[in-house]
C-alpha positions in Angstrom: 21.2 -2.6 20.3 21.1 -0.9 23.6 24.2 1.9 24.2 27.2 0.4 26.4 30.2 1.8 27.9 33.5 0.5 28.6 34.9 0.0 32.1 38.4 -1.3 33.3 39.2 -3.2 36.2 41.7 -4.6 38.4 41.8 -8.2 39.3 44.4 -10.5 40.6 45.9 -13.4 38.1 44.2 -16.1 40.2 40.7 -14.7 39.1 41.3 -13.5 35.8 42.7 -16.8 35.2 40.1 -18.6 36.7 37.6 -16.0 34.5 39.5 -17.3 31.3 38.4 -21.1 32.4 35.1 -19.8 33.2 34.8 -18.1 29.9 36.1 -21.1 28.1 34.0 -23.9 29.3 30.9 -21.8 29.1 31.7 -21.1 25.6 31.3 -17.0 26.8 33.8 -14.2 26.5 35.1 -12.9 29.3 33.8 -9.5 28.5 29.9 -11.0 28.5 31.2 -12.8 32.3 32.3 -10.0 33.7 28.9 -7.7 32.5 26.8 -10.3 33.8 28.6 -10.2 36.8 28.2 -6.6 37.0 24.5 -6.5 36.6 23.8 -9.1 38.9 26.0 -7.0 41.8 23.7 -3.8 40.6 20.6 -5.9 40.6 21.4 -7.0 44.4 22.6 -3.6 45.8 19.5 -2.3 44.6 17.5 -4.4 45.9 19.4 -4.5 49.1 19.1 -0.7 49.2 15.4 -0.7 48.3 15.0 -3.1 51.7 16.9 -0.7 53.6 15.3 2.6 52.8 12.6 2.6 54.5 14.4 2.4 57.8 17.0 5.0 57.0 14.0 7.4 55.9 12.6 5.8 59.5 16.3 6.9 60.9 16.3 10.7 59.5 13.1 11.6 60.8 13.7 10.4 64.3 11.3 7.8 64.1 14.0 5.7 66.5 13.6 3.4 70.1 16.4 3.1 72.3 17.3 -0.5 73.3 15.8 -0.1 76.7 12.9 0.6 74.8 12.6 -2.3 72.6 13.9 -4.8 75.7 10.7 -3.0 77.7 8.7 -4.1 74.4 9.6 -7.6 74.0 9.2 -8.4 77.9 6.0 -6.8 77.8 4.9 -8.7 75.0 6.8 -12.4 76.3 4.9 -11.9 79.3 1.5 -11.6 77.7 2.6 -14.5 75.9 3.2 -16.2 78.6 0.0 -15.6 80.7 -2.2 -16.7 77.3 -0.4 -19.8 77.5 -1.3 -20.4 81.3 -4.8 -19.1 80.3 -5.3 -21.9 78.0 -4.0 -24.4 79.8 
């Protein structure tokens, strides 16, 4: 069996009640609910942070465009676009 640790919480009646019906129609405890719960918040902050990373590593070593910069980008690249389309037609 792996090691756990114990953790409290606050919630307000409404959930913890609604947690008790949870627990009780999916024949689970509320303890096993609320660690579910828990790894499946870990699971997607991780991943969430993993997808952000690379642009806050991006961020911190200046490798930035101002908005000008990335307006100039897109009408530059709308425009050749553009002229492909009148080029084919």
């Amino acid at each position: 069996m792996t090691k756990q640790t114990v953790i409290s919480a606050r919630i307000d009646v409404e959930t913890s009640a609604k947690l008790d019906a949870l627990a009780e129609q999916s024949d689970r405890s509320r303890a096993w609910l609320v660690a579910e719960a828990v790894r499946e918040m870990v699971r997607r902050e991780e991943e969430l942070m993993g997808f952000l990373q690379p642009g806050l590593d991006d961020i911190a070593a200046g490798r930035v465009h101002t908005q000008e910069e990335m307006e100039d980008w897109l009408a530059e690249k709308l425009a050749g676009l553009r002229q492909a389309q009148k080029n084919a037609a």
